[in-house]
Structures are given as C-alpha cells and as structure tokens.
N, CA, C and O atoms as a GROMACS GRO file, in nm:
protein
  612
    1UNK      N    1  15.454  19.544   6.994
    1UNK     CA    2  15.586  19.581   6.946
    1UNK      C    3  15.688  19.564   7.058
    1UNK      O    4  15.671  19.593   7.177
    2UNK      N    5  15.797  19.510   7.000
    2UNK     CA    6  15.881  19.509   7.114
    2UNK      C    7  16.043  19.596   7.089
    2UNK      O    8  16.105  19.597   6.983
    3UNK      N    9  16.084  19.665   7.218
    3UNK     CA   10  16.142  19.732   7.224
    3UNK      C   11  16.295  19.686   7.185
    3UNK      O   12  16.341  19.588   7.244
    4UNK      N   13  16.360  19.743   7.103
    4UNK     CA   14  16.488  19.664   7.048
    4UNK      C   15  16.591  19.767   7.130
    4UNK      O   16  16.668  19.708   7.205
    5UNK      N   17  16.606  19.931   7.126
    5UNK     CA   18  16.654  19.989   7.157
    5UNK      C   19  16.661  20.182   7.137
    5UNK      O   20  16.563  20.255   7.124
    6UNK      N   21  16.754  20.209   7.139
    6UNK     CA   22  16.747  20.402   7.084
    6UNK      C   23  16.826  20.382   6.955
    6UNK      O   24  16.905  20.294   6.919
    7UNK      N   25  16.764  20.528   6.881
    7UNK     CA   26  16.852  20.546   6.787
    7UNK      C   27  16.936  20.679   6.820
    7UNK      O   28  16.904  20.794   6.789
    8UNK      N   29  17.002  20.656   6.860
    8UNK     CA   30  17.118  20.784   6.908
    8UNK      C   31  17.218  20.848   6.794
    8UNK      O   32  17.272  20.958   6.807
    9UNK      N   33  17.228  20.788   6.713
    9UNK     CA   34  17.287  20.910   6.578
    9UNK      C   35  17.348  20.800   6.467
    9UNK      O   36  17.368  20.679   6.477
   10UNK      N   37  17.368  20.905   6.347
   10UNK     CA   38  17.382  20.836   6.203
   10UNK      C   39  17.535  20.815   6.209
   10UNK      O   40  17.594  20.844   6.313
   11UNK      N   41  17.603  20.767   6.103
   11UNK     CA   42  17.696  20.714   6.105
   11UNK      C   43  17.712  20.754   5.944
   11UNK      O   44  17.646  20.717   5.846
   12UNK      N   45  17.831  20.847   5.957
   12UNK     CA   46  17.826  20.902   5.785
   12UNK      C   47  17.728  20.930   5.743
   12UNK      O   48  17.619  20.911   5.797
   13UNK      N   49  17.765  21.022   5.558
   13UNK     CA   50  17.694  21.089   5.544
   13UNK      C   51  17.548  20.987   5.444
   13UNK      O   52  17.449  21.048   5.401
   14UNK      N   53  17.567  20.826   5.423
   14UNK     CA   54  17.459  20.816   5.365
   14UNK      C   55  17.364  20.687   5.400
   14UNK      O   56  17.331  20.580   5.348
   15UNK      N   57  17.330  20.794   5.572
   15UNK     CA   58  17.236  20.727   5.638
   15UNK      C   59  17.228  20.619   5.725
   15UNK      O   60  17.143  20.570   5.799
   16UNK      N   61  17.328  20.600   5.699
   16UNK     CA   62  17.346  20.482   5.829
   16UNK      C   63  17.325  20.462   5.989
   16UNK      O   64  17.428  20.503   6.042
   17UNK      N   65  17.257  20.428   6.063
   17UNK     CA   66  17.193  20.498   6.169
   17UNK      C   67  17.284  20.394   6.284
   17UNK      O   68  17.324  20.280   6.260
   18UNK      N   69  17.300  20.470   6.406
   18UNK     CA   70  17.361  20.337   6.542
   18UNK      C   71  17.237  20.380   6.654
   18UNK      O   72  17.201  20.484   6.708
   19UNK      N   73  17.203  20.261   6.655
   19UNK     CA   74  17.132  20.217   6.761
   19UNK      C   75  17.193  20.168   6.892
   19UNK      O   76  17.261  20.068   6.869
   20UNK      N   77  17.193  20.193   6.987
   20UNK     CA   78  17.224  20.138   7.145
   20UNK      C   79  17.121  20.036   7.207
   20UNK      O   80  17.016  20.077   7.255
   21UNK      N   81  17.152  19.913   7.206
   21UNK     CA   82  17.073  19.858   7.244
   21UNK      C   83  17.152  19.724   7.320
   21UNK      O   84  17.268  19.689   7.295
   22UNK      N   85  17.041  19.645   7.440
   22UNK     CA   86  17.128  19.584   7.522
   22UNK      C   87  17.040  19.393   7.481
   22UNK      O   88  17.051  19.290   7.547
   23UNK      N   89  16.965  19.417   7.355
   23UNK     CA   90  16.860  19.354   7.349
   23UNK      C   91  16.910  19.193   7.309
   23UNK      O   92  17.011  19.188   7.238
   24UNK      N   93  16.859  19.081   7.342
   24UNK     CA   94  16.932  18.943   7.387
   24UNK      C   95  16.910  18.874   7.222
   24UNK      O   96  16.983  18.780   7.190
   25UNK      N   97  16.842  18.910   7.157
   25UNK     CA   98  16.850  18.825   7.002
   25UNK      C   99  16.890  18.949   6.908
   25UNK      O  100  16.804  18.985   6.827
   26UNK      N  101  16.985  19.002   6.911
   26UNK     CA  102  17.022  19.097   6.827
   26UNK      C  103  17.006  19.019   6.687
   26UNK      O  104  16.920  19.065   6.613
   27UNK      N  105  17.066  18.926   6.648
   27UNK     CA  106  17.143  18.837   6.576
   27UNK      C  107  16.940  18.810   6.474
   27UNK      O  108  16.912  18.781   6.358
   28UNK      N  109  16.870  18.834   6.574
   28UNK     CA  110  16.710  18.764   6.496
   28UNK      C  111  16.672  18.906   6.456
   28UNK      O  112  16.652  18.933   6.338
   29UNK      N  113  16.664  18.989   6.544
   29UNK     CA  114  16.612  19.149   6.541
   29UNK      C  115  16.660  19.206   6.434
   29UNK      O  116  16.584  19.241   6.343
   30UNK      N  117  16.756  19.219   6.429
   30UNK     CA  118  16.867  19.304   6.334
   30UNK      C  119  16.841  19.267   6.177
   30UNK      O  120  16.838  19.358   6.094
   31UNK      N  121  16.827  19.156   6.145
   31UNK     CA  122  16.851  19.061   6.011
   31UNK      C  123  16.788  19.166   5.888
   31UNK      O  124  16.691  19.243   5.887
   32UNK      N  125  16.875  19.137   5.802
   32UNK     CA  126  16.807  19.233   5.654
   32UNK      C  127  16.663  19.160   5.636
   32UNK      O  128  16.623  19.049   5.671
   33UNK      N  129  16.614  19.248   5.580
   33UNK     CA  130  16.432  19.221   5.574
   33UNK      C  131  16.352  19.251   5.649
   33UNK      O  132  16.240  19.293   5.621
   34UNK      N  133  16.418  19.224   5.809
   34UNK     CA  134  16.309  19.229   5.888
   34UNK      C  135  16.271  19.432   5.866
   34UNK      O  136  16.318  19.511   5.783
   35UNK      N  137  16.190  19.449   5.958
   35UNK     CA  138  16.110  19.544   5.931
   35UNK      C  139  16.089  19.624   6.066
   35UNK      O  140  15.999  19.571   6.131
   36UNK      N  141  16.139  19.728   6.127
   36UNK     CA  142  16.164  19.800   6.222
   36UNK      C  143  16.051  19.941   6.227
   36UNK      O  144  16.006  20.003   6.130
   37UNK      N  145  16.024  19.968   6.386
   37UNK     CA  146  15.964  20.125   6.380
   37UNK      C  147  16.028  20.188   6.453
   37UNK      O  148  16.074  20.155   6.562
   38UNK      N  149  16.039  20.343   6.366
   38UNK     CA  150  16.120  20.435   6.472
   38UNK      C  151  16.018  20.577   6.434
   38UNK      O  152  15.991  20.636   6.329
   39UNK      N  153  15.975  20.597   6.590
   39UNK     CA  154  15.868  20.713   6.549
   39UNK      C  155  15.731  20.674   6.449
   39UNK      O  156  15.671  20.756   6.380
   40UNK      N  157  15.705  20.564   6.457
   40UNK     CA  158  15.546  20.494   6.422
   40UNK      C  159  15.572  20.511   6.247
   40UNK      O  160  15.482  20.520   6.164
   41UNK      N  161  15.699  20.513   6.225
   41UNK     CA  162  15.776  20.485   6.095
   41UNK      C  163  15.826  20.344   6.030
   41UNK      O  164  15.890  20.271   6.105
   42UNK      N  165  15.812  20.319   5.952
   42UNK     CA  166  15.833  20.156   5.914
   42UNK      C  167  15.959  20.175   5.853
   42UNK      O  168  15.985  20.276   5.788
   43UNK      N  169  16.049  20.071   5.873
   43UNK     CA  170  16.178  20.056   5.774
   43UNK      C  171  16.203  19.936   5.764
   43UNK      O  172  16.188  19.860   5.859
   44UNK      N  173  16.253  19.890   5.627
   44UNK     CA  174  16.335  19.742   5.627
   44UNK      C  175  16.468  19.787   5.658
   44UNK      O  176  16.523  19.896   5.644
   45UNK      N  177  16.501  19.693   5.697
   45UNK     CA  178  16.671  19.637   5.727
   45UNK      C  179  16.742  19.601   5.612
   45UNK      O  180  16.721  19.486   5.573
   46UNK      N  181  16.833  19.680   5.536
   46UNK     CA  182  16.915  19.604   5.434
   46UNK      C  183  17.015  19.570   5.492
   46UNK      O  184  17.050  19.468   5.434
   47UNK      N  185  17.107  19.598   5.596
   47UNK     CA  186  17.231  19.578   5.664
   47UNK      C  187  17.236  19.587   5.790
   47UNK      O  188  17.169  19.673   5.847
   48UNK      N  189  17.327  19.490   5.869
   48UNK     CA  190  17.364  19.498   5.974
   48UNK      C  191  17.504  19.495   6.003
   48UNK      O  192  17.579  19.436   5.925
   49UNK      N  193  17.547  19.548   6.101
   49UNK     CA  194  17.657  19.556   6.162
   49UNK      C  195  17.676  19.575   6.287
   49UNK      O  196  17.574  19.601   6.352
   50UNK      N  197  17.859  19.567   6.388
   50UNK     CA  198  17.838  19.612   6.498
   50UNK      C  199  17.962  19.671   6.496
   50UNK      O  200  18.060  19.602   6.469
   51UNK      N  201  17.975  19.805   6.524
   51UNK     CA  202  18.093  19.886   6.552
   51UNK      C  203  18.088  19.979   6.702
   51UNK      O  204  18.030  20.086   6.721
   52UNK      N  205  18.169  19.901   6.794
   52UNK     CA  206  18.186  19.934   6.892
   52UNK      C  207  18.057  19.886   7.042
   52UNK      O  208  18.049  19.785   7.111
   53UNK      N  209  18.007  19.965   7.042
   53UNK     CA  210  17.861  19.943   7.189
   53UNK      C  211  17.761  19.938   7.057
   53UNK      O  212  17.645  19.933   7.098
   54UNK      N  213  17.764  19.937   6.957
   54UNK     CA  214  17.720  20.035   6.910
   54UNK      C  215  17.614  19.963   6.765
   54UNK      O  216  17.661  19.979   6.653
   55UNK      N  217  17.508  19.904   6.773
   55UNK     CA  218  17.421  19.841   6.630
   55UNK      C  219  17.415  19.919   6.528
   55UNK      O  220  17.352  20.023   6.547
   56UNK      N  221  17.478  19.899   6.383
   56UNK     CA  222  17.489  19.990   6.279
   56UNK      C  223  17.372  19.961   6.149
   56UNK      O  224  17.395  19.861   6.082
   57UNK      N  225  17.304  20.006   6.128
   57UNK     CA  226  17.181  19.957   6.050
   57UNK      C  227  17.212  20.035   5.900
   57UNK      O  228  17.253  20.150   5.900
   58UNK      N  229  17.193  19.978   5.804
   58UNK     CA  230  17.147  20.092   5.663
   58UNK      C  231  16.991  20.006   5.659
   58UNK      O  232  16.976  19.884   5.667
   59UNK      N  233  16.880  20.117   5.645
   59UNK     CA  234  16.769  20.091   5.581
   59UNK      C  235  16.750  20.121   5.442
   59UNK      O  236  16.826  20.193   5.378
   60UNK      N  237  16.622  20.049   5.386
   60UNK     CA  238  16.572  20.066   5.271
   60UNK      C  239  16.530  20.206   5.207
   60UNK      O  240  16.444  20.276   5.260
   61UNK      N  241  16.599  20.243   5.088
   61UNK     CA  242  16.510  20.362   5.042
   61UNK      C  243  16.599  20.512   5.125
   61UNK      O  244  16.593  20.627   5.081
   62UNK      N  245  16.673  20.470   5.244
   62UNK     CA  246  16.761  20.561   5.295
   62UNK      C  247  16.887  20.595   5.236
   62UNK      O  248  16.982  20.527   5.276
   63UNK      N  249  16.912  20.679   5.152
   63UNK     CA  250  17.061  20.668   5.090
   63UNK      C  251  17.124  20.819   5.160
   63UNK      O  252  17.242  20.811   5.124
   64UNK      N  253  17.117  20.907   5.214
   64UNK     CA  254  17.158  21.010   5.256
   64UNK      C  255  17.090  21.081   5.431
   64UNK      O  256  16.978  21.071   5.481
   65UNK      N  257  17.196  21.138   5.475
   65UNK     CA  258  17.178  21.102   5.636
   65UNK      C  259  17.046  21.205   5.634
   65UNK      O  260  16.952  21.158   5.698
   66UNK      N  261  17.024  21.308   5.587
   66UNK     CA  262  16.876  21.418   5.552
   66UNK      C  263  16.771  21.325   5.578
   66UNK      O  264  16.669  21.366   5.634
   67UNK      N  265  16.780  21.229   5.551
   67UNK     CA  266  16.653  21.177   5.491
   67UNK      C  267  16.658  21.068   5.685
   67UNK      O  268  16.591  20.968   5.658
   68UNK      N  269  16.693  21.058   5.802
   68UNK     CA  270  16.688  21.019   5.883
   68UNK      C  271  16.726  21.066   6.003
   68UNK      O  272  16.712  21.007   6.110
   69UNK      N  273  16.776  21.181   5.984
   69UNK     CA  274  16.878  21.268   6.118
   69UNK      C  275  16.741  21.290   6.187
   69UNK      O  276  16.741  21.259   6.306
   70UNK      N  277  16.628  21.336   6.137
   70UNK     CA  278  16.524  21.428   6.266
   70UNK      C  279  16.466  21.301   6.326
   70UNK      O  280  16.365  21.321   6.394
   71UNK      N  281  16.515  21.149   6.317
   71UNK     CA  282  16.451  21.077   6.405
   71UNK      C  283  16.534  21.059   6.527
   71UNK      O  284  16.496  21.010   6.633
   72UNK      N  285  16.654  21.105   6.499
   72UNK     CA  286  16.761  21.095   6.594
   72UNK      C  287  16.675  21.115   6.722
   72UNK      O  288  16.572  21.183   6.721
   73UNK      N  289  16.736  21.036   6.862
   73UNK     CA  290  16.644  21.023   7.001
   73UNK      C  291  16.516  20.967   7.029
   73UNK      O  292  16.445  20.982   7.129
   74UNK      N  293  16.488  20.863   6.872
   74UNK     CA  294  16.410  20.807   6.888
   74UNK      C  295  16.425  20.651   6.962
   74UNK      O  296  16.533  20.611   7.005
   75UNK      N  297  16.305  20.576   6.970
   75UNK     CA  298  16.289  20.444   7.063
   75UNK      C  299  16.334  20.317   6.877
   75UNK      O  300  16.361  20.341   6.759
   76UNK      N  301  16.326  20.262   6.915
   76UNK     CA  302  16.346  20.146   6.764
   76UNK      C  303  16.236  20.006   6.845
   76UNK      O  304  16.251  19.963   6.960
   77UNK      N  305  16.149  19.968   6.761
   77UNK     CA  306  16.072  19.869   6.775
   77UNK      C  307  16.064  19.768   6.695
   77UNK      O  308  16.130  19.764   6.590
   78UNK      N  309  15.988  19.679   6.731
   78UNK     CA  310  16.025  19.552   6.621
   78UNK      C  311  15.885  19.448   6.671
   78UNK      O  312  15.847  19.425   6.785
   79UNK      N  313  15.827  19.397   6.535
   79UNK     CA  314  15.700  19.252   6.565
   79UNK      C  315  15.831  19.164   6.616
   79UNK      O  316  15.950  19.145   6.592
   80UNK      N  317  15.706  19.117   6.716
   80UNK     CA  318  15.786  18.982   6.774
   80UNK      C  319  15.788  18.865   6.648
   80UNK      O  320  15.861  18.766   6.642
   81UNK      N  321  15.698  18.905   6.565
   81UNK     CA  322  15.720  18.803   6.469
   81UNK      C  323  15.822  18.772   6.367
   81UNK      O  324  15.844  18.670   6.302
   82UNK      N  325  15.884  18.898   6.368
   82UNK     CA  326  15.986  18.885   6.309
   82UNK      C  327  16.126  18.815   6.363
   82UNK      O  328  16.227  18.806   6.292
   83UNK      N  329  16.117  18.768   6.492
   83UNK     CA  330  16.196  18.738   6.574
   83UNK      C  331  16.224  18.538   6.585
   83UNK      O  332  16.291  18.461   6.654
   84UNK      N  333  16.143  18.532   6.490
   84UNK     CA  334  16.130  18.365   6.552
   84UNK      C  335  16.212  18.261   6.621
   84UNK      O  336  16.298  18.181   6.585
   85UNK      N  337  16.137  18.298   6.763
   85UNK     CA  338  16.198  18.249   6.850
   85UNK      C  339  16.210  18.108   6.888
   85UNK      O  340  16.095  18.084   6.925
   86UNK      N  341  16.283  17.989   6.904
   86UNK     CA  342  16.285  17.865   6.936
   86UNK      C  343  16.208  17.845   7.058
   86UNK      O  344  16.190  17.947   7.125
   87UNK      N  345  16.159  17.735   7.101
   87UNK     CA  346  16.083  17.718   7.200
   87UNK      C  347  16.169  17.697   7.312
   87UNK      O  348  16.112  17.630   7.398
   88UNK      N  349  16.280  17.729   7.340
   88UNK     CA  350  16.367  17.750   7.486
   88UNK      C  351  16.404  17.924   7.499
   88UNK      O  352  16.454  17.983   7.595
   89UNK      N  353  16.347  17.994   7.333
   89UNK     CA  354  16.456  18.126   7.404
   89UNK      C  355  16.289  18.187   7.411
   89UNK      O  356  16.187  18.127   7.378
   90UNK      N  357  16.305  18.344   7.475
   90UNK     CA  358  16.210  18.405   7.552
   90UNK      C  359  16.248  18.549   7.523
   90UNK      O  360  16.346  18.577   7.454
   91UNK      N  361  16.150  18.661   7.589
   91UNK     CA  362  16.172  18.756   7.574
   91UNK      C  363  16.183  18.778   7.768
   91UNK      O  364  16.166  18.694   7.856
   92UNK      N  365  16.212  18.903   7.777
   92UNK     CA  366  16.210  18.967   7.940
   92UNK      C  367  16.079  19.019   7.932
   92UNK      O  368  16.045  19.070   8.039
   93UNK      N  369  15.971  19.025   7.820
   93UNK     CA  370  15.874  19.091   7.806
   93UNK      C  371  15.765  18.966   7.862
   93UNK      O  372  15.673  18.983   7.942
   94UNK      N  373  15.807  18.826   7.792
   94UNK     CA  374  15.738  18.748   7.816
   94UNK      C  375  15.719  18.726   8.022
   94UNK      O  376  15.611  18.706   8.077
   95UNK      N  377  15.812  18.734   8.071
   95UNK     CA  378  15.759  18.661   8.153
   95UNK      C  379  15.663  18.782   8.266
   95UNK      O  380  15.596  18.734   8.358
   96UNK      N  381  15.669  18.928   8.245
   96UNK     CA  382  15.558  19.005   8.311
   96UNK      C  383  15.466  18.884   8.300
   96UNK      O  384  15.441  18.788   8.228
   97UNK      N  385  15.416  18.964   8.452
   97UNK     CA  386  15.241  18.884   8.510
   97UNK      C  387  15.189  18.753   8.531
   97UNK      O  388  15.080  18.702   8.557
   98UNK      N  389  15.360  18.700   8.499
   98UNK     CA  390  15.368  18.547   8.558
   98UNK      C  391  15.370  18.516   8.706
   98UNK      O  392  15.450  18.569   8.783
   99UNK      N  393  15.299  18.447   8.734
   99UNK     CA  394  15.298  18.401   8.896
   99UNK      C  395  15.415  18.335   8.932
   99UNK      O  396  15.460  18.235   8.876
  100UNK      N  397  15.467  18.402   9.040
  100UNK     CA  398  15.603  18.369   9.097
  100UNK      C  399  15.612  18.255   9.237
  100UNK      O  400  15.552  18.277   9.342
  101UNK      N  401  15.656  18.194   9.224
  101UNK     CA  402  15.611  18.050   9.323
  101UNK      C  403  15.788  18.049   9.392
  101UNK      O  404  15.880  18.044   9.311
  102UNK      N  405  15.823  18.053   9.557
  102UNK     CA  406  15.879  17.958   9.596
  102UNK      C  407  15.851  17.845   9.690
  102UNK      O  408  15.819  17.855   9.809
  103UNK      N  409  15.870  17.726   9.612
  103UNK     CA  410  15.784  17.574   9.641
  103UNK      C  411  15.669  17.591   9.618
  103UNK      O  412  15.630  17.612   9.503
  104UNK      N  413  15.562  17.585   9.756
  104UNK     CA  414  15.457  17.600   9.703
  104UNK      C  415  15.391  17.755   9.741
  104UNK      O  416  15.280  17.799   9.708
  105UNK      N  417  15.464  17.798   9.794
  105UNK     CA  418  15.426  17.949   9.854
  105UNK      C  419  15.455  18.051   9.693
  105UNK      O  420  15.543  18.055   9.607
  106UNK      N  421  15.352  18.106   9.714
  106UNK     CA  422  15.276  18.204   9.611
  106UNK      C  423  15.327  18.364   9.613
  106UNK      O  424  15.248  18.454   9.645
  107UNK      N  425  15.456  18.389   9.578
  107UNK     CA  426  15.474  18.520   9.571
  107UNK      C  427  15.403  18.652   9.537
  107UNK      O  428  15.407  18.759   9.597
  108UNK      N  429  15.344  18.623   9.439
  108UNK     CA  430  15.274  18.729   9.357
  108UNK      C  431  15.365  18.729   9.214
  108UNK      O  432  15.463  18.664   9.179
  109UNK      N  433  15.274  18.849   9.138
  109UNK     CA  434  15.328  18.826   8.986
  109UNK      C  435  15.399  18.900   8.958
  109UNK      O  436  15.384  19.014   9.001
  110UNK      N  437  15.518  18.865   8.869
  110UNK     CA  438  15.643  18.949   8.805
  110UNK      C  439  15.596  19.113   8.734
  110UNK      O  440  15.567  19.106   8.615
  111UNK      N  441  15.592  19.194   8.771
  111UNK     CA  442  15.579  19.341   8.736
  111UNK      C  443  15.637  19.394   8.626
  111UNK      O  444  15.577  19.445   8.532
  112UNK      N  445  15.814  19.374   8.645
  112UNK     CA  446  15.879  19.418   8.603
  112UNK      C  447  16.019  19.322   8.587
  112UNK      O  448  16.034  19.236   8.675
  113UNK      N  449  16.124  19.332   8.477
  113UNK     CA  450  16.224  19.271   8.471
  113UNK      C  451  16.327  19.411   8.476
  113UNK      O  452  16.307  19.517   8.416
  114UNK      N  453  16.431  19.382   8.556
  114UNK     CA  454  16.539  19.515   8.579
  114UNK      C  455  16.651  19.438   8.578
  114UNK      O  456  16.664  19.324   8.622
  115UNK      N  457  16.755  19.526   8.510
  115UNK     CA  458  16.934  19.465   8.506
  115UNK      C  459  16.990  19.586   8.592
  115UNK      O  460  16.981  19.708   8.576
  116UNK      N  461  17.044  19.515   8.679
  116UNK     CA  462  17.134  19.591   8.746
  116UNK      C  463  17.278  19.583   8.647
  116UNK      O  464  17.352  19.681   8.647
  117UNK      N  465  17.305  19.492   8.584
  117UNK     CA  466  17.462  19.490   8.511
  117UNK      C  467  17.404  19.424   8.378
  117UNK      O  468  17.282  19.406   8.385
  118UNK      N  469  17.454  19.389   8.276
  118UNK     CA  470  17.402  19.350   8.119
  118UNK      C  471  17.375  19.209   8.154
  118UNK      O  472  17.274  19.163   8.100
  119UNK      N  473  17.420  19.153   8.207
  119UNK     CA  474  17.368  18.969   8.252
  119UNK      C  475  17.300  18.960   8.407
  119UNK      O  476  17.260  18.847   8.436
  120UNK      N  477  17.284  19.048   8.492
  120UNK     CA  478  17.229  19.034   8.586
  120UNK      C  479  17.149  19.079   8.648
  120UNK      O  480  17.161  19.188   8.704
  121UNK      N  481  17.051  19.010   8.652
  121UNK     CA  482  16.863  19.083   8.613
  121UNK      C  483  16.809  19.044   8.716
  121UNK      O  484  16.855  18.951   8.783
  122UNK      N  485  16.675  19.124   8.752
  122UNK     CA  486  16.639  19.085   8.887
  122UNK      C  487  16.465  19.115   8.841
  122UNK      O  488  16.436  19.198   8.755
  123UNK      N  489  16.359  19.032   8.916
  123UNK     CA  490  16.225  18.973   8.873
  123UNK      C  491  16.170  19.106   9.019
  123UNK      O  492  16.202  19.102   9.138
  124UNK      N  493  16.125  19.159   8.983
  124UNK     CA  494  16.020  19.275   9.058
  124UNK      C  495  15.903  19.258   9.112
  124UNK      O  496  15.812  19.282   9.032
  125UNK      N  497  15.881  19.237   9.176
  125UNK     CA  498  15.743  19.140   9.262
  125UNK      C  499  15.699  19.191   9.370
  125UNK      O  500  15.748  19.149   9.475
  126UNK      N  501  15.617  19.274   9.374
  126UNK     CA  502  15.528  19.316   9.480
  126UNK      C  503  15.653  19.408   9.596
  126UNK      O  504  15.654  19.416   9.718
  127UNK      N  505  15.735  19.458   9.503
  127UNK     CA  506  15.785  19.542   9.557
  127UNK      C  507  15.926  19.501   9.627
  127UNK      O  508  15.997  19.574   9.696
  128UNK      N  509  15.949  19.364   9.591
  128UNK     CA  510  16.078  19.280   9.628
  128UNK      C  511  16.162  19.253   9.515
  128UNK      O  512  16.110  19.184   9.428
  129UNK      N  513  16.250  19.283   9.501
  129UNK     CA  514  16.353  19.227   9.399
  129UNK      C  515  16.443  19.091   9.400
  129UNK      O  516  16.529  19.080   9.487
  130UNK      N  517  16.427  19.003   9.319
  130UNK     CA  518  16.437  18.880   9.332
  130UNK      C  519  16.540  18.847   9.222
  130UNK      O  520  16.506  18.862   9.105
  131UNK      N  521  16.684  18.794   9.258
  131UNK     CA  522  16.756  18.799   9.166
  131UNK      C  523  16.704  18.669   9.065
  131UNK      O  524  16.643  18.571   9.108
  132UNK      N  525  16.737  18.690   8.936
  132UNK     CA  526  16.738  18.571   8.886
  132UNK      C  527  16.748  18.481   8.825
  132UNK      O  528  16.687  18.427   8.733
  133UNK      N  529  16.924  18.448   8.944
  133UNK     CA  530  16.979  18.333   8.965
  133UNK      C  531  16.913  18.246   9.004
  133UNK      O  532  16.942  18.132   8.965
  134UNK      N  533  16.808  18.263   9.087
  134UNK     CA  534  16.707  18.177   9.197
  134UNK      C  535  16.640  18.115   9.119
  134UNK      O  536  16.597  18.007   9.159
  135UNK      N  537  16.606  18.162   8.976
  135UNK     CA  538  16.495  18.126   8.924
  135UNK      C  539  16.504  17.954   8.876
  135UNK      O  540  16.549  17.920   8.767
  136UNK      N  541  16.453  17.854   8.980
  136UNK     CA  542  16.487  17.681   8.880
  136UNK      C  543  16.397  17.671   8.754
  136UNK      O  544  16.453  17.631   8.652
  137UNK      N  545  16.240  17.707   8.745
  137UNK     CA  546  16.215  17.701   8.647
  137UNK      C  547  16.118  17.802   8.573
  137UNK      O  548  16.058  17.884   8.643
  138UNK      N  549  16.097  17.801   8.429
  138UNK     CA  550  15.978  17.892   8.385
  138UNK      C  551  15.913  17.819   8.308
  138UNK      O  552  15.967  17.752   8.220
  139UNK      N  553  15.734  17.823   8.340
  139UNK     CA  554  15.657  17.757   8.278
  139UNK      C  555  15.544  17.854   8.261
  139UNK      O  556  15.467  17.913   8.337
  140UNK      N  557  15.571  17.844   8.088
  140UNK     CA  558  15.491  17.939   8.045
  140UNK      C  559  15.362  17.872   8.011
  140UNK      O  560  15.264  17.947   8.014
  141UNK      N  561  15.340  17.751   7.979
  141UNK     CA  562  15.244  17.677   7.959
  141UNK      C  563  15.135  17.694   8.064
  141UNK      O  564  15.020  17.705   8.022
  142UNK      N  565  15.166  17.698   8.247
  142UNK     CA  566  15.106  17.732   8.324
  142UNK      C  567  15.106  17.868   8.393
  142UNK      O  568  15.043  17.898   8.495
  143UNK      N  569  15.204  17.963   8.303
  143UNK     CA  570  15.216  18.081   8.351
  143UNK      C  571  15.263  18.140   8.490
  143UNK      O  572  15.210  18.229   8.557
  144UNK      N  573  15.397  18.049   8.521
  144UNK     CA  574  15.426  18.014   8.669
  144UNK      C  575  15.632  18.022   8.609
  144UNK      O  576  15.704  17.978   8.519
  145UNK      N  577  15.642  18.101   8.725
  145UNK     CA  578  15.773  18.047   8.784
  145UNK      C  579  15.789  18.015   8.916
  145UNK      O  580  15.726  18.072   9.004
  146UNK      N  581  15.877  17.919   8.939
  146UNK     CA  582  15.942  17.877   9.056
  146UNK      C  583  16.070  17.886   9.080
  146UNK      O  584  16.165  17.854   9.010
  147UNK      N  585  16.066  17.943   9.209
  147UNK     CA  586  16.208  17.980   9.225
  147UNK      C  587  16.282  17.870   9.341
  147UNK      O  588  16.218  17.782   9.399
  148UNK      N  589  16.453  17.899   9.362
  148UNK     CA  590  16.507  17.801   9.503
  148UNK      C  591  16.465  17.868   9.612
  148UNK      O  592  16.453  17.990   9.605
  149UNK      N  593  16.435  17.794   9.736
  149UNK     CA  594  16.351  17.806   9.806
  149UNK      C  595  16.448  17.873   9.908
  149UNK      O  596  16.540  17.796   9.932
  150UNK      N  597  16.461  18.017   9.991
  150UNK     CA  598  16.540  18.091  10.042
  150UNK      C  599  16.478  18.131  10.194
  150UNK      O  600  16.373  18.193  10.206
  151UNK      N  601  16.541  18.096  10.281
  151UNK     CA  602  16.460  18.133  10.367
  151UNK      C  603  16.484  18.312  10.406
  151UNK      O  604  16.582  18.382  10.377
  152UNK      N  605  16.408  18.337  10.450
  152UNK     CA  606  16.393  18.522  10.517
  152UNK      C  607  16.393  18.594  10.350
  152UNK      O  608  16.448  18.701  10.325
  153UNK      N  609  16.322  18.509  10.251
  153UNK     CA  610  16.324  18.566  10.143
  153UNK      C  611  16.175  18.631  10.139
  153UNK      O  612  16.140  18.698  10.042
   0.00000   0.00000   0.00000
C-alpha cells in the first residue's frame, strides 16, 4: 500500500473528507473508482476536488459526516495498482534499496527519500544526505542510481 496522505477533517455536513497530502500523482490517486484505505477500511472514490492545501474526496455509500468523522487523524492509502504509472514516472517508494553509484564508486543503498521543501528532496544513504539534483540517472532495470560525480562528496 502506498501512502497518499492524512485525513485531517470533513468538509460539511455530508461527508466529504480533506486530506493533506504532498503526494506527486494526485491526478492518478485521487480518480473516482479508484479505491482507498483509511484505518484498514476500504472506500471508493466518487469525487475529487482541490480546495485550498487541501484534497477534497466524497466516498461511496458516505452521505453524512457521522458516518466518517471517527476516522478523522487517520493515514489514507492506496494499491499501487490503481495508479498506473507510465514507464518514466516513479514513486519515492520505488527507489529505497537502490544502489547508489558516483561513477564507478559504490555509495551504498538509498534508505530513505526526505523533502526538505515540496520539490526538493534529498536520497539518505548510509547516513549522508545527497541532494537530488545530482542524481544523472535511475535504473531500475539494474537497480542502480548514478549520480554527478562531486568531489569531498
């Protein structure tokens, strides 16, 4: 399951829930049909919207806010399958435990992906933070990135 965002509170009284989320295919995630968990709870998507920071969802079968308020502070999840992704776009999930290469020197493997700002993310590696801008390529086929080659990096 992959993490889409929080559900931080409803929106009027019939059910409409806003999610906070910073997640890069909103536009695939979000779509009516697809099929969401909040609290190991299943929901379809009949609607999407965006008002303000702020992802506005109505689910299926939800017509009054009773029937969704006690999930409030929950996580929101989603199958990657529902996401179908083109073969250039990616998740931040995908590239954990990829071997990190600059040239031919062998960093170690990506841990973690962290944003310091909403577009500027940095690759976590053995305890080094690696912005990445650096990054020239990702090959998931060999499970390798390579980065520009920096010296005193």
């Amino acid at each position: 399951m992959i993490y889409l965002g929080k559900y931080v509170n409803t929106h009027g009284i019939k059910g409409e829930i806003r999610i906070k989320s910073n997640f890069k295919y909103k536009d695939k995630a979000f779509k009516p049909g697809n099929i969401i968990k909040i609290a190991n709870q299943e929901f379809t998507i009949t609607s999407y919207r965006v008002h303000k920071e702020y992802d506005m969802l109505t689910l299926k079968d939800i017509n009054n806010i009773n029937q969704i308020i006690d999930l409030k502070g929950e996580n929101v999840y989603i199958d990657k399958k529902y996401l179908n992704l083109n073969d250039n776009e990616y998740l931040d999930e995908d590239l954990l435990n990829l071997d990190l290469y600059m040239g031919n020197n062998y960093l170690g493997k990506v841990e973690q992906v962290e944003y310091l700002t909403k577009n500027k993310k940095l690759l976590i590696v053995s305890k080094h933070y690696i912005p990445f801008e650096l990054v020239k390529k990702i090959d998931f086929l060999n499970k390798k990135i390579i980065i520009e080659e920096v010296s005193g990096l």
